[in-house]
C-alpha positions in Angstrom: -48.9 -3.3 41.7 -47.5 -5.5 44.7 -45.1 -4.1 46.6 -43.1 -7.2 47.0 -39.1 -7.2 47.4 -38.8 -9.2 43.9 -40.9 -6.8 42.4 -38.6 -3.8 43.5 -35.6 -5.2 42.6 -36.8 -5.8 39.0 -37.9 -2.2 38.7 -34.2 -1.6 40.0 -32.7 -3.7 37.8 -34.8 -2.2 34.8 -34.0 1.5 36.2 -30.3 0.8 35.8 -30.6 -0.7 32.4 -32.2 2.2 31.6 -29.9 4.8 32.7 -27.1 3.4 31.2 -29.3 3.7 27.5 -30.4 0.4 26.9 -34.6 -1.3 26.7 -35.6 -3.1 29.6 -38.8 -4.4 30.8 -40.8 -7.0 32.5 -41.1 -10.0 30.2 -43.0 -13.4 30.1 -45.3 -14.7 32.9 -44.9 -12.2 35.3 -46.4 -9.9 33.2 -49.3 -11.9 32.5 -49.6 -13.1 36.4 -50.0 -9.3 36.4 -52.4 -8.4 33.9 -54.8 -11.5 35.6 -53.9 -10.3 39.1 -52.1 -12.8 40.4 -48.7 -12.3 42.4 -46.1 -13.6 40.3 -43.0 -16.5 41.7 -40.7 -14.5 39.9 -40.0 -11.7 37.7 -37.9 -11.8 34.4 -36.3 -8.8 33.0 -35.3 -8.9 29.1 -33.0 -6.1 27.7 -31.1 -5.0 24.8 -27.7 -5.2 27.0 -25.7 -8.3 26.1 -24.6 -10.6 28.7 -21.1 -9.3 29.2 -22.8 -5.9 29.8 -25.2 -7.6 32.2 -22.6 -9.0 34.2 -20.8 -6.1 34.6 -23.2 -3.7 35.5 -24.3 -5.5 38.7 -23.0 -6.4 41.9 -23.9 -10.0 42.1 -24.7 -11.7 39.1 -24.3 -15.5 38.4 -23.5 -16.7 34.8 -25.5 -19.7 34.7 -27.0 -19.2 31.2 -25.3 -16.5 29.6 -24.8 -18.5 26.7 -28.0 -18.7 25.7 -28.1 -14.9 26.6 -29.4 -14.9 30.4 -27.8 -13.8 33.5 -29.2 -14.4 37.0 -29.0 -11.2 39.7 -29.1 -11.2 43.0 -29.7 -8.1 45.1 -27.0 -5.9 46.7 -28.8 -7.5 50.0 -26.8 -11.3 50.5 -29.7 -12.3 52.5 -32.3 -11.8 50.3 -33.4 -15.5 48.6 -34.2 -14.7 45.4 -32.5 -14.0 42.0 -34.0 -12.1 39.0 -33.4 -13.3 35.4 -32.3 -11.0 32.8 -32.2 -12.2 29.5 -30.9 -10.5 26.3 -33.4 -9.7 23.6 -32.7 -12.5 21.0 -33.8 -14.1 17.5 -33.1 -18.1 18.0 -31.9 -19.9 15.1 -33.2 -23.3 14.3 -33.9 -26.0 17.1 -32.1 -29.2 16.3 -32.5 -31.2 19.1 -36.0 -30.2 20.0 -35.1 -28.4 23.1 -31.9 -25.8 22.5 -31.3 -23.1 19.5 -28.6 -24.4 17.1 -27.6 -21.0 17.7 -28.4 -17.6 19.9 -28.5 -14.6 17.6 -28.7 -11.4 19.7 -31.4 -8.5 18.6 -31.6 -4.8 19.6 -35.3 -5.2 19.4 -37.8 -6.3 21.7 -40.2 -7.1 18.9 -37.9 -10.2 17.8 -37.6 -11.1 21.4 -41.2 -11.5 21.8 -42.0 -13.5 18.6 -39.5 -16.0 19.8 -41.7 -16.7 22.6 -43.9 -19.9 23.3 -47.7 -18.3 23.7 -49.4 -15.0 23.0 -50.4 -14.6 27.0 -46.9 -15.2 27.8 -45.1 -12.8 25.2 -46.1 -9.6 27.1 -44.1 -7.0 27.8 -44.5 -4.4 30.6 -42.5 -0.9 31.4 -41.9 -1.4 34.6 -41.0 2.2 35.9 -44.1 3.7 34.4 -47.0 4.3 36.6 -48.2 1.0 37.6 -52.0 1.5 39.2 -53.5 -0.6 35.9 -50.6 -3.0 34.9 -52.0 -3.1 31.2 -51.7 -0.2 30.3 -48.1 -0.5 30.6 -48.2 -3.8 28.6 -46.8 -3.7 25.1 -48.3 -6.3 23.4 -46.4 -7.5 20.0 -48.6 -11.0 19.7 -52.4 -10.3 20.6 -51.1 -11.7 23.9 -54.2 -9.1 26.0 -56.6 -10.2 23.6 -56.2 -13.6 24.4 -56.0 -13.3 28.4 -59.5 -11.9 27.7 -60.9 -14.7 25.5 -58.9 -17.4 28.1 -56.9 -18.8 25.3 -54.1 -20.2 25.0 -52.3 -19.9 21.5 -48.8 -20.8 20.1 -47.3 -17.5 18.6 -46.7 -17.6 15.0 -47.2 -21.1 13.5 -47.8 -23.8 16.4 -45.4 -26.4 14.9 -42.4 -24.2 14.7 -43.2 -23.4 18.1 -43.3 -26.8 19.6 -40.9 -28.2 17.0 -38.4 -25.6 18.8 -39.1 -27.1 22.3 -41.4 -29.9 22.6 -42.0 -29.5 26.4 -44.5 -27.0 25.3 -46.7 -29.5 24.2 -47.3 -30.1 27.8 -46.8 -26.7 29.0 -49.7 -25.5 26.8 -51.7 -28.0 28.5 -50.6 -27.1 32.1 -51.6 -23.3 31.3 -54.4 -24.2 30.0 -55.6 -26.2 32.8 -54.0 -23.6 35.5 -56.0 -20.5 34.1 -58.9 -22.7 33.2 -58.5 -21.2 29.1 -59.2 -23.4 25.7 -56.2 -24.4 23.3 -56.6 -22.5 20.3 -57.8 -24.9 17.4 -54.3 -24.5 15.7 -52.3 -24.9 19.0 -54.5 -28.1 19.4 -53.9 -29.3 16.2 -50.8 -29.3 16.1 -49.9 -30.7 19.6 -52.4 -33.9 18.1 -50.2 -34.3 15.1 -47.0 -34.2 17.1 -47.8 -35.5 20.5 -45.5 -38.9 19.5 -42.4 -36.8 19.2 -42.6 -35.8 23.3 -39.9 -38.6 23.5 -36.9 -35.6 22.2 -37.8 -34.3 25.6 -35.6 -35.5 28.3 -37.5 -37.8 31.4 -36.8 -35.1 33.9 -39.0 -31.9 32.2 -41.6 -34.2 31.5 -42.1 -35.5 34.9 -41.2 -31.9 36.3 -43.9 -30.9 34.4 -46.8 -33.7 34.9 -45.7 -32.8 38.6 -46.6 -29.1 38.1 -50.4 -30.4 36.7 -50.6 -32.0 39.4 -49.9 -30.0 42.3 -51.0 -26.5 40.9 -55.1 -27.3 41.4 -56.5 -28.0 38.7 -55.4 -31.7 38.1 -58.4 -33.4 36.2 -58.6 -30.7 34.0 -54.8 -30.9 32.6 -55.4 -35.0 32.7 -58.3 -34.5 30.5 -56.4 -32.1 27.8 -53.6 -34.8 28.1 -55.6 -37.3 26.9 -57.6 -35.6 24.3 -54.1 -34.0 23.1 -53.2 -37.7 22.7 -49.9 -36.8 25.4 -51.3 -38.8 27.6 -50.9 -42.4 25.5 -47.0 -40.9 25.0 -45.8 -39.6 28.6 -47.8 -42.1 30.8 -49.6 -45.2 28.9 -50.1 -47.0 31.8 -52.3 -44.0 33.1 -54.5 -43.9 29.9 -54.7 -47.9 29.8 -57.4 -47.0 33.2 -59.9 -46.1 30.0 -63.1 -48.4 29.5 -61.9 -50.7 32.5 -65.4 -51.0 34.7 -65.6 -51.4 38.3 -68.3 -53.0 40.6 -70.5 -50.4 41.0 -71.4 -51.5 44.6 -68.1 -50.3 45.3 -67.7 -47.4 42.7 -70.7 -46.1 40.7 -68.9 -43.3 39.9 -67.8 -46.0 37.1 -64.5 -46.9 35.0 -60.8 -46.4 36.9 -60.4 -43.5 34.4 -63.3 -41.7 35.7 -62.3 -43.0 38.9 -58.8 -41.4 38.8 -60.1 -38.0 37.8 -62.4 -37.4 41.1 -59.2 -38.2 42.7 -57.3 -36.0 41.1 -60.3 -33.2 41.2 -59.7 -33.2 45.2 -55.6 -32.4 44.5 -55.1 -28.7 46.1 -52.9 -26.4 45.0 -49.5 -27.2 46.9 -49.7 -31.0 48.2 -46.7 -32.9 48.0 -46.2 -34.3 44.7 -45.8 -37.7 46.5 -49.3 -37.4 47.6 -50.3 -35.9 44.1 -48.5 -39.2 42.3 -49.7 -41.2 44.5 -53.0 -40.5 44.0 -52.7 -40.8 40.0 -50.8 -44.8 40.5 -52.8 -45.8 43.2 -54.9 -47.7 41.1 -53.0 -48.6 38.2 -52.4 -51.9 38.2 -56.4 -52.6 37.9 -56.5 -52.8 34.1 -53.8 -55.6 34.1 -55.7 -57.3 36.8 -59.4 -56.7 35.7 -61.5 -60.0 35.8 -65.2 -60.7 35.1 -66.2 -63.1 38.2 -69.2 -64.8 38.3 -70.3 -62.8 41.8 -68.6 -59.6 40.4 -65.6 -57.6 38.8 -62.8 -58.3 40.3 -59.1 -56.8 40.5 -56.9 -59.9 42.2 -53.7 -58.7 42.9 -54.3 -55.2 41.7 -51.7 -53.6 44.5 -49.5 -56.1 43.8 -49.3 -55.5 40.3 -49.7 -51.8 40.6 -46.6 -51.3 43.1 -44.6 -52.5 40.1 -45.9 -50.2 37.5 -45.2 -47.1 39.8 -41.9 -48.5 40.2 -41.3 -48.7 36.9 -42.8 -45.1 36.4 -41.0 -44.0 38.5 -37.7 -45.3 36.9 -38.5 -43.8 33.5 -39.2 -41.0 35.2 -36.0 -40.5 37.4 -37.5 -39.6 40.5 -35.4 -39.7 43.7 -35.3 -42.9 45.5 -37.1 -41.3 48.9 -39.9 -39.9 46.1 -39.8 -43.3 44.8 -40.0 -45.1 48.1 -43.6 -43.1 48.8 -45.3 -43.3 45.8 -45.1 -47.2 45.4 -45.8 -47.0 49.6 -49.1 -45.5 48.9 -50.4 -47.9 46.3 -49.0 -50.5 48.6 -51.6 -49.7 51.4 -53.6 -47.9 49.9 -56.5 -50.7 50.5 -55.4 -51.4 54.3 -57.9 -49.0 55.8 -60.7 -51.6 55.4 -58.8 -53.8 57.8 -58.1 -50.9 60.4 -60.7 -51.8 62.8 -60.1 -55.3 63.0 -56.6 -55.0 63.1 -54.8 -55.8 66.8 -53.1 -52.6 68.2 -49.8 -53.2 67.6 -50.6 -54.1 63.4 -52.4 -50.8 63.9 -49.4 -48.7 65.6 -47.3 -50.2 63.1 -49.4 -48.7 60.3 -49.0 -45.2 61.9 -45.6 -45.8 61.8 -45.4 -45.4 58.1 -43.3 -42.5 56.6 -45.8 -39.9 55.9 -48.8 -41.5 57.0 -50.7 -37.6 56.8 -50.3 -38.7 52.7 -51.5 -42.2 53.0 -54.6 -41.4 55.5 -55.3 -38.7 52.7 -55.4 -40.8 50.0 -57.5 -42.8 51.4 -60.2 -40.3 52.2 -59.6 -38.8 48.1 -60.1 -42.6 47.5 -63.4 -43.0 48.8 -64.6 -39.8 48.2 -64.2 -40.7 44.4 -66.2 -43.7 44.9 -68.8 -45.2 47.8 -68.6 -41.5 49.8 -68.2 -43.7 53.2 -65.8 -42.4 55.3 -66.5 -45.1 58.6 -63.0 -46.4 58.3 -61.3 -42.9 57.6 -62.8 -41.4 60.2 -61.9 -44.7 62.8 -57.9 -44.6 62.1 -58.3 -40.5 62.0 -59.5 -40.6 65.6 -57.1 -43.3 66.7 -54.3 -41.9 64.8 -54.9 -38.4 66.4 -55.7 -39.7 69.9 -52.3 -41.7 70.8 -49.4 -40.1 71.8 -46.2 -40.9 69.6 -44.5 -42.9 73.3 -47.4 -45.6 72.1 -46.4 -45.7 68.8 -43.0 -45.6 69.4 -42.1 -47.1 72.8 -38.2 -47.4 73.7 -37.2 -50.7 73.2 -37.6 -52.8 76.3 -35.1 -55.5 75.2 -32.5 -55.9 72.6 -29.6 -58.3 71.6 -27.8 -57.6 73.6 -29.5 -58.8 76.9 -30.8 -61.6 74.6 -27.1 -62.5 74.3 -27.0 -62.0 78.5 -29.7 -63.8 79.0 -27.8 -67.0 77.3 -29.3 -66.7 73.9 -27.0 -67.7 70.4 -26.7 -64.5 67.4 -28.9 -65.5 64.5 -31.5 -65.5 62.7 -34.1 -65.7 65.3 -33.4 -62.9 67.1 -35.2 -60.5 64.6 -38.7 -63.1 65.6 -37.7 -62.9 69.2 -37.7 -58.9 69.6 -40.4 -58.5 66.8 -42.7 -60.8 69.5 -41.4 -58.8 72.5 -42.3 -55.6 70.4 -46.0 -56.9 69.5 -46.7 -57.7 73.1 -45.3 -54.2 74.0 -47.5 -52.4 71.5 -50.4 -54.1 73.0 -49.7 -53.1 75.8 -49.6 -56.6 77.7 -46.2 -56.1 78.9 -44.2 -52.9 80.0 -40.8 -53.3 81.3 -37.5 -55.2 80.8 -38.0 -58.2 83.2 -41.7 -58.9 81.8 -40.0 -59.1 78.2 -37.2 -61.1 79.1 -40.2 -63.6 81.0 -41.9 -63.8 77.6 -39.1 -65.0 75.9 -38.3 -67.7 77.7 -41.9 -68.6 77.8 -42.2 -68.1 73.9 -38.6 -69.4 73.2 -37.5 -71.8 75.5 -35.6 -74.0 72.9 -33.6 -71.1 72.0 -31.8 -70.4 75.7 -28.1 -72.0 75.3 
């Protein structure tokens, strides 16, 4: 059992339930991270104590949810960065809205807890102050929950469409575990995810892109995209994602074949805990291909695909409420995303210019996932790599030699051209032909002579 600080102040937490005569274990997917040997994020304690109990049997607790029956609390040390949630053993009423119980009915037994509970594998409980050297044998298992850790399965508990009907974000979470652990949907589970997959609208924009973001920064990315689309979530949460389908590619350039196919090897290079604006990015960067997709007489051809595509990952990321910074990279990486092929023609300052880019690491990454899923060359990675690595940021980012200042000294009028003046002085800096003030302020009077009042 790890000896980790969250771990000891859930057995703490548990301890002190317990002296004071109330149930309290481990619940949900820490127990399961510890049956499969993983180390949990977190630990969740449920009890029979009601809130109001909860809250005043610790030091520092935060009320956050104790409406629905949980209580965050934070240990006795105030530097430690964690809270653990305690929830109150409960029997929801019905689910109106798809996402909250009408109505939070509180239970003295754990049993009822459980069954309220999305999946077998995550409705374990475990006594924490037992002897922990084999975590399952302190498992109490209501729901077949161990049974199905062993088979790899992933099963709604009781029947699936109550389940999902409760909270329809489980649709996708049931594909996310299942792609995490590398587990099956139950054929039931399946079933009925299939026959409600058009009613993952309830769900608000925010959990479902939270959500696709977890798929597709936890490692197994092709693997949840493909139970997305054979769930038919895929068609609901991202259509423009599934319209990649059956669109063919030249297969000089890709004979791995479609864009779908094309995406997945993409998303089959995603390791667990890349940005998710490298992990979106790499899912959009193609997207606008099926609009463009044209049968030309020397070829298939996408005219216009980045084009095209920066707008639809706008608009996804609209619908989706990302922040504008999130935003911002995500449509940047579809943007120039096909620029490397240009990299070692471009001059030097169009190239230091292109280093310049917030967060070029993503974009140089892409571009290597990019080719990897297609031709396997890596010639103009591995140029802008070396040049990339090999010039100091003072080259990239020289100090200003002029500005408008001395452009105003120097008897030039404010306006428009003074953005093309500097952005000339700046080029011939970046290539290095000049390198102080009086060379720049030479090369605009050469350049601009009819500009000088």
């Amino acid at each position: 059992m790890p000896a980790t600080p969250q771990f000891g102040e859930a057995q703490r937490i548990a301890s002190t339930l317990r002296e004071k005569g109330y149930d309290a274990y481990l619940a949900g997917g820490c127990v399961r991270d510890l049956v499969l040997g993983r180390e949990p994020a977190d630990y969740d304690v449920a009890t029979s104590a009601t809130p109001d109990v909860v809250l005043g049997m610790f030091e520092r607790t935060f009320a956050v949810g104790a409406h629905f029956g949980v209580v965050l609390v934070a240990p006795r040390d105030e530097n430690a960065r964690f809270v653990t949630e305690v929830a109150t053993f409960r029997s929801d009423a019905a689910y109106s809205d798809g996402r909250h119980p009408d109505a939070v009915r509180y239970t003295a037994r754990a049993e009822e807890d459980v069954l309220r509970r999305d999946f077998t594998i995550n409705g374990l409980l475990l006594d924490p102050l037992r002897d922990l050297a084999n975590p399952r044998a302190a498992v109490i298992d209501h729901v077949g929950g161990l049974a199905d850790l062993d088979a790899g399965i992933i099963r709604a508990i009781g029947h699936p469409e109550l389940r999902f009907e409760e909270d329809r974000l489980r649709m996708l979470r049931a594909v996310r575990f299942a792609a995490r652990f590398g587990f099956e949907l139950e054929a039931a589970t399946l079933g009925a995810i299939r026959a409600l997959a058009p009613r993952i609208h309830a769900v608000s924009r925010e959990r479902i892109r939270d959500e696709i973001t977890k798929m597709l920064t936890e490692g197994r990315a092709r693997r949840a995209f493909e139970l997305l689309d054979s769930t038919g979530l895929l068609a609901e949460v991202l259509p423009e994602i599934s319209r990649m389908k059956g669109v063919e590619q030249p297969p000089q350039f890709h004979p791995e074949g479609d864009v779908w196919t094309h995406t997945l090897l993409l998303l089959d290079q995603l390791e667990p805990g890349w940005s998710s604006t490298l992990a979106w990015g790499a899912l959009v960067h193609d997207v606008g291909k099926p609009a463009t997709f044209r049968r030309a007489p020397d070829r298939i051809r996408f005219d216009g695909h980045v084009e095209v595509g920066m707008a639809i990952a706008a608009d996804i990321c609209r619908r989706l409420r990302f922040s504008n910074d999130e935003a911002h990279q995500i449509v940047a990486l579809v943007q120039h995303h096909m620029r490397f092929a240009d990299a070692p023609q471009m001059k030097s300052s169009t190239l230091k210019r292109f280093f310049r880019l917030p967060g070029f690491d993503e974009h140089l990454a892409l571009h290597r996932m990019d080719c990897m899923a297609a031709h396997r060359r890596l010639e103009n990675y591995n140029y802008v790599l070396a040049r990339w690595q090999s010039m100091p940021e003072e080259e990239v980012r020289p100090a200003r030699l002029i500005t408008g200042r001395d452009l105003i000294a120097a008897g030039y009028k404010p306006g428009a051209q003074f953005r093309e003046i500097l952005q000339a002085v700046e080029d011939a800096q970046l290539e290095g032909a000049i390198s102080t003030t009086p060379e720049a302020l030479e090369l605009v009077r050469e350049k601009f002579p009819s500009l000088a009042g």
